[in-house]
Every structure is written in C-alpha cells, then in structure tokens.
N, C-alpha and C positions, 0 to 999 in steps of 0.2 A: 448645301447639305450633301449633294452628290460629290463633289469637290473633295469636301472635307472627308466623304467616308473612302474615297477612293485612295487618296493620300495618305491618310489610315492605314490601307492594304498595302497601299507599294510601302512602306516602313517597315513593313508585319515583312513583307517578303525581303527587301534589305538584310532583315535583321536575320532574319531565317538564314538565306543564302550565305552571310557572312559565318555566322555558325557552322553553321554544314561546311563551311570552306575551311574554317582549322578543325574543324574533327577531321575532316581528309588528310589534313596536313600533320595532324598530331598520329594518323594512324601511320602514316606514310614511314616517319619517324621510327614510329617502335618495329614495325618490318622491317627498316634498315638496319633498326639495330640486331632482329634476333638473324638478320643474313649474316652481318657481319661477325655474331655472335658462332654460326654453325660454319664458316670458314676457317673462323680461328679454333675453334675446337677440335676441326676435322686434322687441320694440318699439326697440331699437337699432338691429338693422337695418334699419328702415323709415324710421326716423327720419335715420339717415348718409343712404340712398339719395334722399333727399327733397331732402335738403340739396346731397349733391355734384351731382343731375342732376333736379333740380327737382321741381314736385308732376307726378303722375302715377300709373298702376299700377303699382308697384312691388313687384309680387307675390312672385317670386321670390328677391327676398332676405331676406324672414321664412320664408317653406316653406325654403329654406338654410340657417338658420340651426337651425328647429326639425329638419329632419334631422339636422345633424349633433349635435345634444343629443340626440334620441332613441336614435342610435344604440346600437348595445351599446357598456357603458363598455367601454373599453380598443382601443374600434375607431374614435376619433372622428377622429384625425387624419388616419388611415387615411381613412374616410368622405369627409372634404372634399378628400382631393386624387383619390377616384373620382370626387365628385360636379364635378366642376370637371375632369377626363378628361372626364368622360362627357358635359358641355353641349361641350366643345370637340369632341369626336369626331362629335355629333349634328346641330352648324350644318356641319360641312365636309363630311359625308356629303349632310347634308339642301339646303345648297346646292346643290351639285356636282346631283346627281338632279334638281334642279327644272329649273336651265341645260338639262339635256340632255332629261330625259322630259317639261316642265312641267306641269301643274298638275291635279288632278283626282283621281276614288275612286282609281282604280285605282294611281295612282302618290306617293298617299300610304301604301298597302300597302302597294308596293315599297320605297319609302323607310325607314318603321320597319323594316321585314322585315331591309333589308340594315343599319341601324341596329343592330337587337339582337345579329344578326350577326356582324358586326365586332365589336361591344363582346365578345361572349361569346369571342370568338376573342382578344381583346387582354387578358381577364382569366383567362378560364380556368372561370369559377363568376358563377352572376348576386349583384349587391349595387350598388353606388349608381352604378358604371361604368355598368352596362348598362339600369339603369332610368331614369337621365339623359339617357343616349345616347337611348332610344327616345322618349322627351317631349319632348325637345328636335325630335328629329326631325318630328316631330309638329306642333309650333308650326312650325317652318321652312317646312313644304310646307303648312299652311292655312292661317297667317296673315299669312304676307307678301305675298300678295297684296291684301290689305284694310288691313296697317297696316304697313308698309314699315322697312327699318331693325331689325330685333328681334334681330341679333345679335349687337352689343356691348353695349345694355342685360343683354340675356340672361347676358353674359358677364361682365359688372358684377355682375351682381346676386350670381351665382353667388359670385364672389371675395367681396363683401362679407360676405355673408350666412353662408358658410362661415368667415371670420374672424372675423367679432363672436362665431360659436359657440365657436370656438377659446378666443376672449381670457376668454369666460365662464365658461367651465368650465376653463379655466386660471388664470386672474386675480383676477377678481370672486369667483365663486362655487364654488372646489373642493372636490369632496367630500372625506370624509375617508377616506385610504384604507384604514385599519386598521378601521373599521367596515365598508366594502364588504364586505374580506378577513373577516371574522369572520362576516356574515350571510353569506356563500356556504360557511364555512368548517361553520356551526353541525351542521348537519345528516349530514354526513361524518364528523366526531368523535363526535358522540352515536352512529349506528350502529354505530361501531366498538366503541366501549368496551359500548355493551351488546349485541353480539352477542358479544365474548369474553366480557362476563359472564356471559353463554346457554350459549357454550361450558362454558365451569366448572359452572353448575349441572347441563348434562347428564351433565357426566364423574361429576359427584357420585351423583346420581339414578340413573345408568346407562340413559338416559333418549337413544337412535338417533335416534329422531325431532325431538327440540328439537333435535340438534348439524347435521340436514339444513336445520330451517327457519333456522336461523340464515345456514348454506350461501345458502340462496335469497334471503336478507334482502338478503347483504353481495353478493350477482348483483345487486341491484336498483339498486346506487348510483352505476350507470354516468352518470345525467342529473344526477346531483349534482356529480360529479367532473369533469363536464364545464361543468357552471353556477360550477365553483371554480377550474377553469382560467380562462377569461373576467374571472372576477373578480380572479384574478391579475395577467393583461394590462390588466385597468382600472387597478388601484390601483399597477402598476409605474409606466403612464400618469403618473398623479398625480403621484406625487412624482420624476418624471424630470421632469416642464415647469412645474408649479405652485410658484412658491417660497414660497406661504406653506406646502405643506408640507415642503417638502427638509428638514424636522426630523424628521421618522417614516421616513426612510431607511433607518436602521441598525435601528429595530424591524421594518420590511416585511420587510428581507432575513430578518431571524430567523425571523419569522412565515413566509415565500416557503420559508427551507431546513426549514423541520419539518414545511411541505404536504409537499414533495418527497417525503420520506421516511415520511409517511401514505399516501401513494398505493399505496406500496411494503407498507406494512403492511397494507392492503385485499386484495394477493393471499396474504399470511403467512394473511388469520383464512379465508378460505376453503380454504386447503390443509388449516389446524389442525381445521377444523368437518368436513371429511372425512374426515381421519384420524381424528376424536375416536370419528363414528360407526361407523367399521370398526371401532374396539381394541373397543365396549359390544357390538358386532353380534359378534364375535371370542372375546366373554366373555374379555377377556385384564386382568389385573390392573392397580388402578388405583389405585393411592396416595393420601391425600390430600392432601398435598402438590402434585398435580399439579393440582385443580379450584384452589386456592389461588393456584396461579402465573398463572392465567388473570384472576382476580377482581383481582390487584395487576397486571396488565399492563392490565387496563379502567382502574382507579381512573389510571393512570398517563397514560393518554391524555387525560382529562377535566384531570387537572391541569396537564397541559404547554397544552392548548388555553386555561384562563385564565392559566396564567403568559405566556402570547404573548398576548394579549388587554390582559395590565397591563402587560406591559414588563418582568416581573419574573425575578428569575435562577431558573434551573429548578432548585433545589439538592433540590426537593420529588420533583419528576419523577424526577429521576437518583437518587434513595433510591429510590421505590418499585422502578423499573425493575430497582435491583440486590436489590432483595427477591424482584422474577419470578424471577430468574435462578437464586437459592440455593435457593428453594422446588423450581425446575425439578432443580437439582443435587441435595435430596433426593430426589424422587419415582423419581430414577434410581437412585439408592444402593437405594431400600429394594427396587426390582428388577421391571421393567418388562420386557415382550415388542415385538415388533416395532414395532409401532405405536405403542405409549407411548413405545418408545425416539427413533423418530424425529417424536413430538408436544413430548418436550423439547428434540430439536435445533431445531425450527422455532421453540419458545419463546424458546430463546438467539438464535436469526437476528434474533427481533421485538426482543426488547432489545437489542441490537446495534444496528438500524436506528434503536429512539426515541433512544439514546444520542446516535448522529449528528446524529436532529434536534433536540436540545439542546445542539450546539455540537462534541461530539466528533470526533477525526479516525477514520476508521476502523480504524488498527491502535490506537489507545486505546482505542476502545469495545469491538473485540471482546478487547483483552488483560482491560479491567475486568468483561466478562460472564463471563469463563472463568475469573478470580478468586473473580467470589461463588458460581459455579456449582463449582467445586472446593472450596470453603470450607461448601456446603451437605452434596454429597458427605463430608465427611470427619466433618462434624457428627455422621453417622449412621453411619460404618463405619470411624470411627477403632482399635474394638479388632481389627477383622479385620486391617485392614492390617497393626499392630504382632504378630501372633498370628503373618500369614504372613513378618514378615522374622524373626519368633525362632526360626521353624520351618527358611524355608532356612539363615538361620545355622547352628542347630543341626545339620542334614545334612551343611554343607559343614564344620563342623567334625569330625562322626563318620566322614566320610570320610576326611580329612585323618589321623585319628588311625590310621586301621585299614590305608591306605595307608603310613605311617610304619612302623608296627608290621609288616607284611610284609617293608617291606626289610631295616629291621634283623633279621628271624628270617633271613632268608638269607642275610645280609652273617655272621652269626655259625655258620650252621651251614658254612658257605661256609669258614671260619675254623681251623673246631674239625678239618674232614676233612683240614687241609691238616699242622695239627698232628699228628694221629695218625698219619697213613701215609705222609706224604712227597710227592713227585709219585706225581698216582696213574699206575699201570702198565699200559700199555695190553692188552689179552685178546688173546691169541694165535688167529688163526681155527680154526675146530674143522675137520679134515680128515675 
C-alpha cells in the first residue's frame, strides 16, 4: 500500500515538473519574441526618423517605439495613443509656463508639478499619459533654451516611433495568441484541478485540515487570475488587428468562453473546500461516491484546458463532467446530512458551469447535469422507489375497497328496513 501510494506521488511530481518545464519553455519563447519584437522596432524607428527629417538625435523615436513593445500585451494600443497625449499635453503646458514664468530651478518644478497634474487629472491613474506629460515637460523648460525648436521633432518622433511599434507587433511580428492565452492560462487550471483533487482525497481520508489548505491554496490565485485577465486583453489584441492571425479567432473565443466560466469555478472549489471541512469536522456521512465526483471534476478541468489548447471538440470534457454529476446523484441517494447535501449541489453548480465552458447554453447544461445526476440517484435506489409506489397503490386500493364495502352495507341494510316495516312510524313524545 505504501509502495503503491508513494508511486502515486512521484507520477504526480513527474507530471507536475514536466508541466512547469514547458510553461518555462513556452514563456521563454514569447520573451524572445517581444526582445526581438523591440530591436526591430527600435531600429526602424530610427532609421524612418533619419530619413524623413535628416541625421541627428533622434532619440525619441526608438525609446517610443521600445515603450510601446514593452508594454503590457494587450495595452499596446492603448500605450501609444497616452504616450502621444502625453508629449502633446507636456509641450502645451510646458510652453505656455516658460512664456509666462521663464526660465530657471524653480519654474521647471512648477512646470513638471502642474504637468503631472493635469496629466493625472485628464487620465485618472498614472501610465504612459502622465509619465510623457512630465518628460516632455521637462525637455520643454531646459532645453529650449539651448537648442531651440524641440517641439515638432518631439512630436514627430512620438507619432513615429509609437507606429513603427504598432505595425510590429501587428504586422511584422505577432505573437501567437493562443500561446499567450495558454501560459497565463497554465497555472489557473493546474490549481484547480489539483485542489479538487485535494478536496476528494480529504473527504476520503476524513482528513479537516487538507480540505482548509486547499481553501488557502485556491485564496492565493488572485495574481494569477489577474496575469490571465491581461493576457486575455493581449491575445483578444492580436487577433482583432493582426491578420496574419485572424485564423485563431474562433479558437480564442472558445478558449476566452471556458476562462470565463473557470473563474467562476475558482469561487465553486472554495465554497466546496469549506463545506467539505465542516461535513469531516461534523463527523456527518460521507459516501464514496462523493470523493469520486471531486477526482472526475479535477480530471475534467485538465482535459478541457488541453482540448482548448489543440482546438479539439471537448466530447472528453463533457463525458467526464456528466460522470461528476451521476457520481454526485449517487453520493446523495446512498444519504447524506446537511453539508454533504449541499457539497453535491455545489458539485452539480461546477458541472453546470464546465458544460457552459464547453459550448453549452445554460438551460442545456443544467437540463444534461440533472439528467445524469437523476440517473445516478436511481442506479442506487431504484428498488425503494418502485417498493414506495406498490405500497401507496396498495393503500389506495385497500381503501377504495373498504370505502365501497361500507356503502353497500348501508345501501342494503337501508333496503332490508324499509322492506320489513314500511315507512317507519314516527314515536309518539312520552308525556
């Protein structure tokens, strides 16, 4: 037994470490590409800006272009039309304050001061608006009086150097977005699926403690879910302005509608991870059919994340998912207390939701959970059922008999008096 369980774990860890091994490998990838991505950008940029407005320092249109490649994917577009607010907002500010306060410490303070300012009051939150706005501002009040003329360059460079970024990462070199979407996605799906596995083997074990750290585990994946949203808005990015991918469209959506509804599954395993420990803390009955329905809703997450990963129809997913459900619909037949009761509702909620993110509308998903989940039930308590309709039948017909049998005894003695004596005679009052 020891053997076998430990063997178990080194699998578990195999298969873990392989994983973890090409996500490093797939992340590796897309860093090289967005290096490679901000080299060629830069050297374009420098190179147009040389050309349309001759040799010179042409600074600011490679630092434009490398911001907006740096950016977070899915914020690039966004990025270039702050960073090009922001030099416009920083020469009209920064002009205007030199005209009136000119030149000197004190009134290049002023100047960034009411620079960052403005910019924070016209965006709301600091990012490429307001750290433009205050640089720009910056170069306006100390260097134009030593090199005269720097606000159309400035304003050149900006445009330039912010669309060479653009056409790069749109044109030239787009990532791919279904690999973005997968390394933000990796690390979201493994928790999942092995904290319900956690779940299961506590319910198994009876085992408080594992179903709390599991609890803590699926608390921790708030920076995940948040590094997958981003990645979302990157790789929608992509194939909304990139045509050489507008062919991974209809996989993104797939892959974008089954995040959705994981997200949704992250607060299901935390509800289930504390109800599992209250039923073990409760000492309340635990089927095993119910650790079962936990271990085929993990297995079920792991396979819908590669079937959206290859493109492939989820006909694997949607099996296991209605194997949680039946499993769930025994663990309740064989008779569960409060907690259990409502650990299998939350079980059908989770299949319900993967169904969704495998294509389903919601009243077919939750009609197909309620099928295999009534179909599990009856696997296990078919001869009660048919016991209790033989039973009322039986009553309603022993009454029906014994109800008959009354009227006719009175319909006949009713009969027999009327035969014997005539109308009967009314009693004379006794004086």
């Amino acid at each position: 037994m020891a053997a076998a369980q430990s063997g178990k774990h080194l699998r578990h860890a195999r298969r873990r470490g392989g994983e973890e091994g090409k996500a490093r490998m797939r992340q590796l990838e897309v860093i090289l590409v967005i290096a490679v991505q901000a080299g060629l950008a830069a050297a374009l940029a420098t190179l147009i800006a040389q050309t349309l407005f001759g040799s010179g320092m042409h600074v600011f249109a490679p630092a434009a272009a490398v911001a907006t490649i740096a950016s977070a994917i899915g914020q690039r577009a966004r990025r270039t039309f702050e960073l090009l607010g922001g030099v416009g907002l920083g020469i009209v500010i920064g002009d205007l304050l030199r005209y009136f306060l000119g030149i000197g410490a004190w009134q290049t303070g002023l100047v960034v001061g009411l620079a960052i300012a403005t910019a924070l009051l016209v965006a709301g939150r600091g990012g490429a608006l307001v750290g433009q706005a205050g640089g720009t501002a910056v170069l306006i009040s100390t260097l134009t009086p030593m090199e005269g003329n720097l606000e159309l360059p400035r304003i050149f460079d900006a445009l330039i150097g912010g669309g060479i970024g653009l056409v790069v990462v749109v044109l030239l070199l787009p990532v791919n977005p279904i690999r973005v979407l997968d390394r933000a996605a990796s690390p979201v799906f493994s928790a999942i699926a092995d904290q319900l596995g956690e779940i299961g083997v506590a319910l198994r074990q009876r085992d408080a403690d594992r179903s709390i750290r599991s609890l803590e585990r699926v608390r921790g994946l708030e920076a995940d879910i948040g590094r997958l949203n981003e990645a979302l808005s990157g790789a929608e990015e992509v194939v909304t302005l990139a045509p050489a991918r507008w062919h991974r469209r209809r996989q993104f959506h797939r892959y974008a509608n089954s995040l959705t509804h994981v997200e949704r599954l992250v607060l299901n395993v935390r509800v289930m991870a504390r109800r599992s420990a209250t039923a073990i803390q409760y000492k309340e009955p635990i089927p095993d059919e119910l650790p079962g329905a936990f271990v085929r809703l993990s297995e079920s997450v792991l396979k819908m994340r590669e079937e959206c990963r290859l493109d492939d129809k989820p006909e694997r997913t949607r099996a296991l998912v209605l194997e949680a459900a039946d499993l769930a619909g025994r663990a309740w037949a064989h008779g569960v207390h409060s907690f259990g009761d409502t650990l299998t509702t939350d079980l059908r909620a989770s299949a319900s939701d993967l169904l969704r993110a495998t294509g389903y509308e919601p009243a077919e998903a939750n009609r197909l959970v309620r099928t295999a989940a009534a179909a599990g039930q009856h696997s296990i308590r078919p001869l009660v059922h048919r016991r209790l309709h033989r039973a009322a039948k039986r009553n309603f017909s022993t009454r029906d008999a014994r109800l008959s049998r009354r009227s006719s005894l009175r319909t006949s003695n009713r009969a027999r008096r009327t035969r014997s004596t005539g109308r009967p005679r009314r009693s004379s009052p006794a004086r």
